[in-house]
C-alpha positions in Angstrom: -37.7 -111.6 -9.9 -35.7 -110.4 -12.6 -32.2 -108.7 -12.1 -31.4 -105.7 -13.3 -27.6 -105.0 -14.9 -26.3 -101.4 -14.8 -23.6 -100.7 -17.3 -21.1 -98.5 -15.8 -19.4 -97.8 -19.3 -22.2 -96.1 -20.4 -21.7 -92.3 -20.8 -24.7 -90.5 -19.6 -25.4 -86.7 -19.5 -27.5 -84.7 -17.1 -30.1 -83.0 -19.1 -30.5 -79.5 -18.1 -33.6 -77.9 -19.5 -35.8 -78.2 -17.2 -33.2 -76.6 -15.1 -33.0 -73.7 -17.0 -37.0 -73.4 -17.9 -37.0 -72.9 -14.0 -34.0 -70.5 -14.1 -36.0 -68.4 -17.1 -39.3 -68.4 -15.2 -37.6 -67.4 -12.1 -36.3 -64.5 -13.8 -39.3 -63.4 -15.6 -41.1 -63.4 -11.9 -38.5 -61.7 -11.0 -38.6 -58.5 -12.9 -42.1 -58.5 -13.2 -42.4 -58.0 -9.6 -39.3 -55.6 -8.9 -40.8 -52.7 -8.4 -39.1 -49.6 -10.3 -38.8 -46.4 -8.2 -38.0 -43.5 -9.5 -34.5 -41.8 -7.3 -35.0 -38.5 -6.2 -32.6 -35.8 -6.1 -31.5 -32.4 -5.1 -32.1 -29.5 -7.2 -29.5 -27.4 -7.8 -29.2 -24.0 -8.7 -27.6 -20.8 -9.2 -28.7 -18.3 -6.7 -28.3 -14.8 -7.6 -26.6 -12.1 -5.3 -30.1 -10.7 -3.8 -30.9 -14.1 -2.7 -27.7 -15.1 -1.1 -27.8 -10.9 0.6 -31.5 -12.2 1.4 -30.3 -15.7 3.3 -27.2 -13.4 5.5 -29.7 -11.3 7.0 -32.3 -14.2 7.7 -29.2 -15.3 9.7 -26.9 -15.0 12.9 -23.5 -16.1 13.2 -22.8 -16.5 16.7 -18.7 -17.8 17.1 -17.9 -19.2 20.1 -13.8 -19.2 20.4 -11.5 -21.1 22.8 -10.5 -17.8 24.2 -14.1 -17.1 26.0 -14.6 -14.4 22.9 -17.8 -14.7 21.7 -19.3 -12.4 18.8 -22.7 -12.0 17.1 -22.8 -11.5 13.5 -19.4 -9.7 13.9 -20.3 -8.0 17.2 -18.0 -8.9 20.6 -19.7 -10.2 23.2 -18.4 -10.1 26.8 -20.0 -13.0 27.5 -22.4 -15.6 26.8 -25.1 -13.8 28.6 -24.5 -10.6 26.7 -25.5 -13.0 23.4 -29.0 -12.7 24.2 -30.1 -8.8 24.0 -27.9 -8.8 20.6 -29.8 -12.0 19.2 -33.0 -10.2 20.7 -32.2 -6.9 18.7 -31.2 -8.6 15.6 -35.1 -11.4 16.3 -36.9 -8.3 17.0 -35.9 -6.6 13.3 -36.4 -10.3 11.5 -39.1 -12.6 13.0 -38.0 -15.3 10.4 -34.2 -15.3 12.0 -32.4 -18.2 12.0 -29.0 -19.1 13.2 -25.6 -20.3 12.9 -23.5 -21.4 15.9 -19.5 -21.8 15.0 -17.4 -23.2 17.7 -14.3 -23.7 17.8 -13.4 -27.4 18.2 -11.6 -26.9 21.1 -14.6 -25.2 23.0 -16.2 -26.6 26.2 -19.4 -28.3 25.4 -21.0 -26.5 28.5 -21.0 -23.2 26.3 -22.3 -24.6 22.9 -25.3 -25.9 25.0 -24.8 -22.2 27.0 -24.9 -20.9 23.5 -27.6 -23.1 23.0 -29.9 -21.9 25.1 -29.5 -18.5 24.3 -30.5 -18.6 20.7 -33.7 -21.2 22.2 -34.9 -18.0 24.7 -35.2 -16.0 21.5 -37.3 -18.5 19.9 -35.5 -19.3 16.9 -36.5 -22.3 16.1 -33.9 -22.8 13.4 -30.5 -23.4 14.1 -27.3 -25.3 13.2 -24.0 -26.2 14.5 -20.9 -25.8 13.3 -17.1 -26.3 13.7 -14.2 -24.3 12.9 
């Protein structure tokens, strides 16, 4: 058998091509599957006065405020049952009504969902929430 001899003093270097041919071909793979999607955004416009007039009387604003008042579009309420017949007079001139409940942030929870309910018995289907 024949020895071998190593010689430690020799400088030796790590060759690193094929490293980076796998790097490269990594990459490539890379962006050739990345799928590019395209972002979608809002649109935004200018709305004239008509259409902003328009949008107010497609909706109610029924405030709810920490000292049991409670108004419709403006209108005081004596209470949250006396929100219905108003919301009803104001559904029965706009079918398409929608509404806006502002509460105060101090109100009870037990009259948003009051509140609630009464824009629900009208059927108005659309409706948000809102704090003041």
């Amino acid at each position: 058998m024949r020895s071998r001899t190593i010689n430690l003093n020799q400088d030796s270097e790590i060759n690193i091509t094929p490293m980076l041919d796998v790097v490269f071909i990594m990459l490539i793979f890379f962006i050739v599957t990345t799928s590019f999607t395209k972002e979608t955004g809002l649109s935004v416009f200018k709305a004239s006065k008509s259409q902003v007039q328009n949008e107010k009387a497609k909706t109610v604003v029924i405030k709810l405020d920490v000292n049991n008042q409670y108004s419709v579009n403006g209108i005081d309420a004596s209470s949250l049952e006396g929100i219905e017949p108003l919301i009803a007079n104001l559904k029965a001139q706009n079918p398409e009504l929608s509404a806006l409940i502002l509460a105060n942030t101090e109100v009870k929870t037990d009259s948003l969902v009051q509140a609630i309910q009464q824009v629900r018995l009208n059927n108005i289907e659309k409706y948000s929430v809102s704090s003041f």
